[in-house]
N, C-alpha and C positions, 0 to 999 in steps of 0.2 A: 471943381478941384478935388482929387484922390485928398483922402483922410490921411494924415499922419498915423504913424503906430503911438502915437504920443497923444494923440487925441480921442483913441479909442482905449486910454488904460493899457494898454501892451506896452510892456520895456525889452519885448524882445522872447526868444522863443524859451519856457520856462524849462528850465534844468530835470533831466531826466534821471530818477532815482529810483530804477529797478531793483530787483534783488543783483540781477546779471550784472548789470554796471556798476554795482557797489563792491561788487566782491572780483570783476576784473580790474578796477581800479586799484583794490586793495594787494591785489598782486604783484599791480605794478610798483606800488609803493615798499612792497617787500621784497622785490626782486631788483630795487634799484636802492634801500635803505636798509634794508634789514628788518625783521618783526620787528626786533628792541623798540625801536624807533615809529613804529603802527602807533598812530593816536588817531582817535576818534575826528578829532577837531583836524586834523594833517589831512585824513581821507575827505573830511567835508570840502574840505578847500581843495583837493583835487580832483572834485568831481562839481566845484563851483557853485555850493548850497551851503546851509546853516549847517550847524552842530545840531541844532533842535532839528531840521527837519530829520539829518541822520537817523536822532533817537528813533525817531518813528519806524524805523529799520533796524535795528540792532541798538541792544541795550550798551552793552559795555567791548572793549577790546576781546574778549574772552568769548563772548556772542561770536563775535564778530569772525574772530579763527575759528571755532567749532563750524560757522556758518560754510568757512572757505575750503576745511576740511570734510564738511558733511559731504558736500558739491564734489571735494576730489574723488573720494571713496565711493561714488553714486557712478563715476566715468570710471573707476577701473575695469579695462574687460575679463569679459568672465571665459576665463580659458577652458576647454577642455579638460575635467578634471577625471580621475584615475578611477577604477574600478572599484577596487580594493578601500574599505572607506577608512582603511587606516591608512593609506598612502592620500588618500584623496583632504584628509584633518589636515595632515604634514605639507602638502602643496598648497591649502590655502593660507597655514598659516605664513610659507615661505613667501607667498604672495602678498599679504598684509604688510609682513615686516622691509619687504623691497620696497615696497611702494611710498609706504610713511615715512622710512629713514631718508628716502630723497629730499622729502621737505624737511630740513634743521627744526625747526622750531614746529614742527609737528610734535616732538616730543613731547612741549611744554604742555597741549593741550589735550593729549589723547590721557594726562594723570587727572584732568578735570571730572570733579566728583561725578559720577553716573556719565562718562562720554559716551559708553554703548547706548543706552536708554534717551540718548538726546540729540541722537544722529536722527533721520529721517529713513522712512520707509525702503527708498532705494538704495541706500549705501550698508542696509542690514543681509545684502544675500550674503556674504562672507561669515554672519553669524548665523546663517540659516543654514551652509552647506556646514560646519563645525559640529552642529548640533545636529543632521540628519547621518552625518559620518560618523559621530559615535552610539546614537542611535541604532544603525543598521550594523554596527557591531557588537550590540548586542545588550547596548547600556540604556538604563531608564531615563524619560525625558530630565528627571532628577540629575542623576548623574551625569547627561550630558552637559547641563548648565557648568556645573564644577569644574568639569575636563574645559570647557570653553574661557573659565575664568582662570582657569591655572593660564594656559596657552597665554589668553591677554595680558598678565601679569606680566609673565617670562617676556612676552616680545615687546612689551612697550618699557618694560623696565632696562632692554635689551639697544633697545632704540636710543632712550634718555642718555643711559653711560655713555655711549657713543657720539651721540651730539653736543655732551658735554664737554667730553673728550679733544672733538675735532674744534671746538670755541677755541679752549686753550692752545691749540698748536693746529692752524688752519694750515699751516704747508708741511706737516709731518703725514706718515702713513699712521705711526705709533712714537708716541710720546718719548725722546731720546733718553737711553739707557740711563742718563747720566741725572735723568728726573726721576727714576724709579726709588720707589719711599724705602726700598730696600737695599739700596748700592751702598757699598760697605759694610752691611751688616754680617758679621763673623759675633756669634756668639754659640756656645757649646749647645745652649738649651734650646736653639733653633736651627739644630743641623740643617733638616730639607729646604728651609726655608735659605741659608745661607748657602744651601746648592745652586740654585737657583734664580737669586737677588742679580743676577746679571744681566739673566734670559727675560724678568718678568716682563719689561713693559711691554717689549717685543709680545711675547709669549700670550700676555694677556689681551694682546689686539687683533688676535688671530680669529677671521672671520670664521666660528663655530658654531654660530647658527643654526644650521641647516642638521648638524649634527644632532646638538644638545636637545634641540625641538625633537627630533625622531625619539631620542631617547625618554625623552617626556612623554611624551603621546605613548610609548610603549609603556613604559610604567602606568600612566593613569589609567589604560586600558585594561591591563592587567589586572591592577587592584583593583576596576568597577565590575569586572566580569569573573571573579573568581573568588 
């Protein structure tokens, strides 16, 4: 008579807790609940393990997004980039900022203390082409690190507004007029500003981007090389 699975200690085929299935799982979970909603103990149970075995994978929810972003930023392709290493700064960083603001709640994690230095080897060539583009224009490895941490500042602080923004009014393009902290303001001592209090929310949701990044990288350029 064949053994039972019951009599050989097996309950069956034991739960597989990759790094790969932890963190498409956790997609799914995000993509069907929202981050807010990511818990530790939600993903164990939808991948049909302990919370404790989890730990053994990821310490905290914060792990656990850095983990899911490490992995995106490792798959973005690497385009063909420009000659000119001051055109070639401006299209990665335009490429960064695409890419992260697609995920909402990338925001929250890309402000986590040190997120450059705790990403993984593959998801750093976008910090390696930033720092050889101002490099080969002419700035010291010093000065490239700086021009690199303005640029991140600017795009992820650039990022945050916006996903904050789109929380509060998920079917608006921009925030209606009638929510701007300036509507009706008429006072002598804030002429421009009382120009203006119409156009702002509009005005201030105008994707600029692409612009204000070129004018950055031109200034830091300028004052590391001159």
């Amino acid at each position: 008579m064949p053994r039972s699975s019951a009599s050989s200690g097996q309950t069956g085929r034991p739960p597989v807790t990759s790094r790969a299935e932890i963190l498409a799982a956790a997609r799914r979970l995000i993509d069907r609940d929202g981050w807010e909603k990511l818990t530790i103990r939600g993903l164990a149970g939808e991948l049909g393990i302990g919370a404790t075995t989890l730990y053994h994978h990821v310490r905290d929810k914060e792990d656990l997004l850095l983990l899911l972003l490490t992995e995106y930023a490792a798959q973005l392709p690497h385009p063909e980039l420009p000659a000119e290493p001051r055109d070639r700064i401006i299209a990665v960083g335009v490429l960064i900022h695409d890419a992260f603001a697609e995920w909402p709640w990338a925001a929250q994690v890309l402000t986590t203390d040190g997120f450059v230095a705790r990403i993984g080897d593959p998801a750093l060539w976008f910090v390696e082409a930033i720092l050889a583009g101002a490099v080969d224009h002419g700035c010291t490895p010093a000065q490239s690190v700086l021009i690199f941490r303005n640029i991140w500042y600017y795009t992820v602080g650039e990022i945050l507004v916006r996903a904050n923004t789109a929380r509060r009014h998920p079917d608006a393009d921009f925030p209606p007029a009638e929510n701007s902290p300036f509507t009706g303001q008429k006072t002598a001592a804030l002429p421009h500003l009382t120009a203006v209090a119409g156009q702002w929310a509009e005005l201030a949701q105008a994707n600029t981007y692409p612009q204000g990044l070129a004018a950055l990288v031109d200034g830091l350029l300028t004052q590391a090389t001159t």
